[in-house]
LUMRO-105224 format. One line per field, with one value per residue: residue in three letters; residue number from 1; z, x, y of N, C-alpha, C in turn. Coordinates in pm, whole numbers. Layout:
type	[ALA;...] $
seq	[NUM;...] $
n_up	[Z;...] $
n_east	[X;...] $
n_north	[Y;...] $
ca_up	[Z;...] $
ca_east	[X;...] $
ca_north	[Y;...] $
c_up	[Z;...] $
c_east	[X;...] $
c_north	[Y;...] $
This chain:
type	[UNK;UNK;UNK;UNK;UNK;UNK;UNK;UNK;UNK;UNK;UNK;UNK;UNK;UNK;UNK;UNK;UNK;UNK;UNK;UNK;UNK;UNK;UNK;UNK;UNK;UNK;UNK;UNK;UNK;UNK;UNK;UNK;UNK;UNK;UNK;UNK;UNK;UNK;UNK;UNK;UNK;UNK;UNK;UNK;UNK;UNK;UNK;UNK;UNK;UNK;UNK;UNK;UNK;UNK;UNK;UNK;UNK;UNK;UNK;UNK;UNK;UNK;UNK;UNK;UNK;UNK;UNK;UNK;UNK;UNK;UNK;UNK;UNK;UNK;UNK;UNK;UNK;UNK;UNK;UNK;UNK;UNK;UNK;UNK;UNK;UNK;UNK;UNK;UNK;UNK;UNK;UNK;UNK;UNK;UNK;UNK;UNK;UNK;UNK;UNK;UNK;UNK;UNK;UNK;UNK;UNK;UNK;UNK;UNK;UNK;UNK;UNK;UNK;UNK;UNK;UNK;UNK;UNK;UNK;UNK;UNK;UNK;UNK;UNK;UNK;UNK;UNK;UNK;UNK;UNK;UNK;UNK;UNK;UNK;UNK;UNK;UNK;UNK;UNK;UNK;UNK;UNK;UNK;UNK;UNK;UNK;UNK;UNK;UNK;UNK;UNK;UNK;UNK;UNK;UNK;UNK;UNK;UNK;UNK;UNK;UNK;UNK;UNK;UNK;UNK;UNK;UNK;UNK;UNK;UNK;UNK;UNK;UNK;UNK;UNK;UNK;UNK;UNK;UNK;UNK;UNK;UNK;UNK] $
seq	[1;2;3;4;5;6;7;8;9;10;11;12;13;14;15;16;17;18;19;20;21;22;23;24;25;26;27;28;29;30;31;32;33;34;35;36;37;38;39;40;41;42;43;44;45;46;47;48;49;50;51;52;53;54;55;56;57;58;59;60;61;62;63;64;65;66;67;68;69;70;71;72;73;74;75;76;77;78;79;80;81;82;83;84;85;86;87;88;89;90;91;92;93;94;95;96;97;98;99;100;101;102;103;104;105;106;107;108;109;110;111;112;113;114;115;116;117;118;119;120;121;122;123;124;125;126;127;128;129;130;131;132;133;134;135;136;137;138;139;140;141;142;143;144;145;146;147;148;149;150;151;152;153;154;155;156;157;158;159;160;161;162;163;164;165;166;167;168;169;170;171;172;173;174;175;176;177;178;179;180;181;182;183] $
n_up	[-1139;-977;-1013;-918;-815;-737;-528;-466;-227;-125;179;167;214;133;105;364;515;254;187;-68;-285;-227;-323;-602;-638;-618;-854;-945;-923;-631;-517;-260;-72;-89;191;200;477;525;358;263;255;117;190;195;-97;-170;-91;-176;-456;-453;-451;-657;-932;-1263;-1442;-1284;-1150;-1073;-924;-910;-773;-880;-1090;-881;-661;-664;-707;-610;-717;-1068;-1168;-959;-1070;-1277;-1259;-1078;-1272;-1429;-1309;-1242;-1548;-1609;-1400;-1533;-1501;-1453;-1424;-1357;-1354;-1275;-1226;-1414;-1682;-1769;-1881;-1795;-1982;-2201;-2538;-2540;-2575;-2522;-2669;-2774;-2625;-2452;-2302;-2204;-2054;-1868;-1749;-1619;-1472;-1314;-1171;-1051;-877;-726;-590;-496;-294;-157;2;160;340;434;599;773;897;1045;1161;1393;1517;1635;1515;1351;1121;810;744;1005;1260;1275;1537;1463;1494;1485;1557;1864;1942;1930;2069;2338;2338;2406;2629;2799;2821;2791;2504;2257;2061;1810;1789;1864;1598;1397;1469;1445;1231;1315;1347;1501;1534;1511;1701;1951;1902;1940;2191;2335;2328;2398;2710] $
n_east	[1877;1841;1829;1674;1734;1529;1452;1236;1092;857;702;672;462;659;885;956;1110;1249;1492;1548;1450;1625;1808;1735;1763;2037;2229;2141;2217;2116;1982;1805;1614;1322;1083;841;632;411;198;-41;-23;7;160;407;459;301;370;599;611;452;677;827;1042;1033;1205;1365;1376;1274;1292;1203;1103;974;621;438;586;551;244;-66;-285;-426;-577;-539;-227;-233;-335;-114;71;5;32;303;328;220;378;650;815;1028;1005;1108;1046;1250;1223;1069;1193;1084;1015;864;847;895;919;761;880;800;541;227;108;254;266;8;37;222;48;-178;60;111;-171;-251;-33;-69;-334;-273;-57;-236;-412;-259;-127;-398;-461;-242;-286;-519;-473;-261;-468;-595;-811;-914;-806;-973;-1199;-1400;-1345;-1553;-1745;-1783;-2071;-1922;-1669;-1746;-1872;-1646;-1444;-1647;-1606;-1359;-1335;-1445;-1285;-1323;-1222;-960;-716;-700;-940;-1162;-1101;-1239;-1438;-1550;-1405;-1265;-931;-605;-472;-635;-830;-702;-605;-865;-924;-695;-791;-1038;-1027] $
n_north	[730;421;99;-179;-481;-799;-1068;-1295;-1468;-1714;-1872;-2221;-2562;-2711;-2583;-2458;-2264;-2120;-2236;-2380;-2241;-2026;-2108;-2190;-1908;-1824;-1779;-1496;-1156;-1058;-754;-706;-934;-1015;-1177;-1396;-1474;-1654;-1877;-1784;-1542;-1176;-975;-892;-914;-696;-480;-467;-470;-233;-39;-65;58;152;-68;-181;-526;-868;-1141;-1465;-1824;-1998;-2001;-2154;-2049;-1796;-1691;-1755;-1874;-1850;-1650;-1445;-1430;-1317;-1077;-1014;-976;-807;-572;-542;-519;-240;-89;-109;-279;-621;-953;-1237;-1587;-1853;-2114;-2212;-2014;-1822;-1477;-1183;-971;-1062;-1242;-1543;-1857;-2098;-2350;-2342;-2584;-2623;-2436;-2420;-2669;-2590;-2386;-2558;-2740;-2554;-2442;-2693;-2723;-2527;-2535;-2749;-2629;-2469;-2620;-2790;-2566;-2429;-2686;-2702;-2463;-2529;-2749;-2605;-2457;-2680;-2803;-3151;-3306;-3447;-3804;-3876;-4119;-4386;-4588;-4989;-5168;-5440;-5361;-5302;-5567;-5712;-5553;-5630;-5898;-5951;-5826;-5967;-6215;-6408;-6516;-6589;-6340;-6387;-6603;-6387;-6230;-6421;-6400;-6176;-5985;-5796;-5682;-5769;-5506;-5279;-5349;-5309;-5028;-4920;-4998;-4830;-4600;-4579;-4719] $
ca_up	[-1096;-894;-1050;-794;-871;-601;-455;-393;-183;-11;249;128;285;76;136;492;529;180;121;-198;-366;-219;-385;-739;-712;-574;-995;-965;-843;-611;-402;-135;-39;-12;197;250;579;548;260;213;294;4;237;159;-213;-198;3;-328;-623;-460;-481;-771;-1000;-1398;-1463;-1153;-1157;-921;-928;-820;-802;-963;-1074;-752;-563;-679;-695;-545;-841;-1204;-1103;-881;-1146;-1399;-1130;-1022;-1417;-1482;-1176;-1315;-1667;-1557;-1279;-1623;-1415;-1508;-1374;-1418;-1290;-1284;-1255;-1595;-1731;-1825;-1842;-1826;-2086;-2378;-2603;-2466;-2627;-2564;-2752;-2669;-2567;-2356;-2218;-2112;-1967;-1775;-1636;-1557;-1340;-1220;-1140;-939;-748;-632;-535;-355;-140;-81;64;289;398;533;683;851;1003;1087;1300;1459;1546;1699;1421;1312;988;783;810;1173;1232;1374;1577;1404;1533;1480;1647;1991;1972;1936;2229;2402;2370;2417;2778;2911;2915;2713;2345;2253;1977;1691;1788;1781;1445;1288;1481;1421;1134;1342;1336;1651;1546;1493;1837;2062;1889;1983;2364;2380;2321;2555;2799] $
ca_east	[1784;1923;1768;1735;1741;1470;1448;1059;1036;745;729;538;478;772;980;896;1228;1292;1590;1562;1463;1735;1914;1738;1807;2159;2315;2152;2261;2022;2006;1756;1527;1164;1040;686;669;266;207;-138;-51;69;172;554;511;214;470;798;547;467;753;895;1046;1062;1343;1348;1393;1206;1342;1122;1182;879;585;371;624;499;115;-171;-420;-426;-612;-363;-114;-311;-320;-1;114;-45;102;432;343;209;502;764;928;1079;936;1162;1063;1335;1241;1006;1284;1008;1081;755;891;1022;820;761;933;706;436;46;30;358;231;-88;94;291;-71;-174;70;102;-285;-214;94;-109;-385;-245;27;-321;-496;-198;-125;-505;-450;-154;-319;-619;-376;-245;-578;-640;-880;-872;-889;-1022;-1286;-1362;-1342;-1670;-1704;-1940;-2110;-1828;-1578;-1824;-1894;-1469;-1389;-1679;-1560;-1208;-1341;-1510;-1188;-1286;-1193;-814;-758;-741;-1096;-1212;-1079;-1233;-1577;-1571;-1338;-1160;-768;-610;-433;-780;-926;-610;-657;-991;-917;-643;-894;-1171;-1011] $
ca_north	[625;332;-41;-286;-670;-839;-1197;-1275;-1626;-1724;-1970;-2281;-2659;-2789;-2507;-2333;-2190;-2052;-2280;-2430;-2119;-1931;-2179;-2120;-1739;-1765;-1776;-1418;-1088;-966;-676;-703;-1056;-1056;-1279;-1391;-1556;-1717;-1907;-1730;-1384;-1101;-872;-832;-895;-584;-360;-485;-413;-53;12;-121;148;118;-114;-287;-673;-926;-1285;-1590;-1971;-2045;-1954;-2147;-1965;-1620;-1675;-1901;-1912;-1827;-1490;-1367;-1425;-1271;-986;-937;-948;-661;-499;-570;-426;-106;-66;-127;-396;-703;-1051;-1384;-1690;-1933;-2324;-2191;-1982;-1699;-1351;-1122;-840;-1116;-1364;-1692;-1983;-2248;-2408;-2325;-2659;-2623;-2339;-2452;-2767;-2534;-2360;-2682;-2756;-2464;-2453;-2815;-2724;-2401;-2581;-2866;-2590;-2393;-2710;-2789;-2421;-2436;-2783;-2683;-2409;-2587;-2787;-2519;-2449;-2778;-2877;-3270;-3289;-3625;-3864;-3954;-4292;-4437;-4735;-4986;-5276;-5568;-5290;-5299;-5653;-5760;-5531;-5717;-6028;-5927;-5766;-6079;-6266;-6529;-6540;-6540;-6294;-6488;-6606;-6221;-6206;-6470;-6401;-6016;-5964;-5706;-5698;-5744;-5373;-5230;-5383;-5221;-4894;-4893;-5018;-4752;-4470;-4564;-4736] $
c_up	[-1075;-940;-960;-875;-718;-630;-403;-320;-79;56;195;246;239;86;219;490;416;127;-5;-307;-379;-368;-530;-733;-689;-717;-995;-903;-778;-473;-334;-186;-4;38;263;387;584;381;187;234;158;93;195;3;-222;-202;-150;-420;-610;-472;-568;-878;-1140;-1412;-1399;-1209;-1034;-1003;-841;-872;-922;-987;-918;-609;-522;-634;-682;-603;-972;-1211;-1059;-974;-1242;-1348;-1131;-1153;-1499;-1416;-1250;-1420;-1698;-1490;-1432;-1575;-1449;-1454;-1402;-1307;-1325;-1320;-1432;-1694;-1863;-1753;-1903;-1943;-2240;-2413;-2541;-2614;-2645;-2704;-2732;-2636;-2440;-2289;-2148;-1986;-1846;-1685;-1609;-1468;-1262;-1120;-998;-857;-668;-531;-414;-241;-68;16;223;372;499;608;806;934;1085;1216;1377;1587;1691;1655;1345;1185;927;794;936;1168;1335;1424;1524;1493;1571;1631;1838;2085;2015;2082;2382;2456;2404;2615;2912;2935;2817;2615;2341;2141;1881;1665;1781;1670;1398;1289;1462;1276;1149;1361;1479;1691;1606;1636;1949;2045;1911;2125;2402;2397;2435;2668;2882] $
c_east	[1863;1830;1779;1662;1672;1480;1334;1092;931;781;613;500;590;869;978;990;1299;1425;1619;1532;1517;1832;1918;1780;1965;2221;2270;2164;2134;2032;1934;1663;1454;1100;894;672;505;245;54;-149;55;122;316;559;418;297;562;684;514;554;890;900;1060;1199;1400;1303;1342;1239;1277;1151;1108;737;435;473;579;330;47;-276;-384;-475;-535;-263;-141;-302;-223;110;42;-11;225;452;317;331;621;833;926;1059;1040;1139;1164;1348;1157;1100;1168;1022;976;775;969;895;825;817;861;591;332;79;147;315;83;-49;168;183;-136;-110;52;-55;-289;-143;5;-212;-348;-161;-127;-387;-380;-155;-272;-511;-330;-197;-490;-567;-352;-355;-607;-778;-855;-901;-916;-1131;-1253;-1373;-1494;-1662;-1827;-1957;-2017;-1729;-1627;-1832;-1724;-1450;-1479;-1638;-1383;-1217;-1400;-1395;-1216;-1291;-1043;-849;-772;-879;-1151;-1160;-1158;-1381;-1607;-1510;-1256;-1001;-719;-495;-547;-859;-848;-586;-774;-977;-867;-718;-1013;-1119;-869] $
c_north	[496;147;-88;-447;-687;-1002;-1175;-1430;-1621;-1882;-2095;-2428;-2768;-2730;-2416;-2264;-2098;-2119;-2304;-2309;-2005;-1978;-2166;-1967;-1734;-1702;-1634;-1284;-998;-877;-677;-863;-994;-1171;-1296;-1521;-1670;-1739;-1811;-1576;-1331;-993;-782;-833;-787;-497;-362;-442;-228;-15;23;64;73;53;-209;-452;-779;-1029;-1398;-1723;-1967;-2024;-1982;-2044;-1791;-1628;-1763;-1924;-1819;-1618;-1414;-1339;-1346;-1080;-916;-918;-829;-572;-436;-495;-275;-18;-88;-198;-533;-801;-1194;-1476;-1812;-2022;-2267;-2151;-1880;-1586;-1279;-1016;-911;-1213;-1488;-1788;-2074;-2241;-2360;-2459;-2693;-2535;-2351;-2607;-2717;-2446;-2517;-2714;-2673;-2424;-2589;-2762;-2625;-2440;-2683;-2720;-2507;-2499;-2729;-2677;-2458;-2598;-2787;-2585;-2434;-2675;-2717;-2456;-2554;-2859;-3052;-3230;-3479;-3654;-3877;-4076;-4323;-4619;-4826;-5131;-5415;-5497;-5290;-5426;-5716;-5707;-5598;-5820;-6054;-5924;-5860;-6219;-6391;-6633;-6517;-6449;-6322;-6548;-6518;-6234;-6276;-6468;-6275;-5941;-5833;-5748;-5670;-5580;-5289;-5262;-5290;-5105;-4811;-4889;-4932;-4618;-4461;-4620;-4714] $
């Protein structure tokens, strides 16, 4: 029986390319890279856990690098323990098959963040492909009453802008961002 040492990286919005977490696994020896190319897709780490044999080693930066909610992790750690395979995340410096070191209250500090970081890369993952899309995302900006009246008096020629400002309380940024749009 042949062990293999894996490299999991997923692509995130801080690390699209996989660089920096090449960079945590380089110190270890690994024989093949997994890489997840969509920050919300499992597809290549589904494919590495089937076929994870007893003994087998999977190496990740961290643990938002491995999983996108507490569930998942909860999940794919049971995967792991069933499959007899060996789990280390790196920036944590936890190794699924040994006692944990920390504290409880270190270790819930460490789900904590980990709970944050997952959340925020999930928010920008779907904002990035909401872009893609051609979806705005944000408030919209509405035009309100002052904003109508300024470009009014801007359009009849004769207020300087400094006088719109001080009779509208629009900014003479705020008035030419408006003009550039409608007119």
């Amino acid at each position: 029986m042949n062990l293999m040492n894996y490299g999991y990286i997923r692509n995130t919005a801080i690390d699209s390319e996989g660089t920096m977490q090449r960079q945590a696994l380089s110190p270890y020896a690994i024989d093949q890279i997994v890489y997840e190319e969509q920050y919300r897709s499992n597809d290549q780490l589904a494919e590495m856990i089937d076929g994870l044999q007893e003994g087998d080693q999977v190496y990740t930066a961290s643990l938002t690098c491995f999983a996108q909610s507490l569930n998942q992790l909860q999940a794919l750690l049971e995967r792991f323990t069933k499959k007899k395979a060996v789990l280390y995340f790196v920036e944590e410096d936890i190794q699924i098959d040994q006692t944990l070191k920390q504290s409880f209250t270190e270790l819930v500090h460490l789900l904590t963040t980990f709970q944050t970081q997952a959340t925020s890369l999930m928010t920008k993952a779907a904002m990035e492909e909401a872009k893609e899309r051609g979806v705005t995302t944000g408030r919209p900006r509405k035009k309100d009453d002052n904003v109508n009246r300024a470009i009014e008096l801007y359009l009849s020629g004769d207020y300087t802008l400094k006088q719109i400002k001080e009779l509208t309380n629009i900014s003479k940024s705020t008035l030419y961002r408006y003009l550039n749009e409608d007119y």
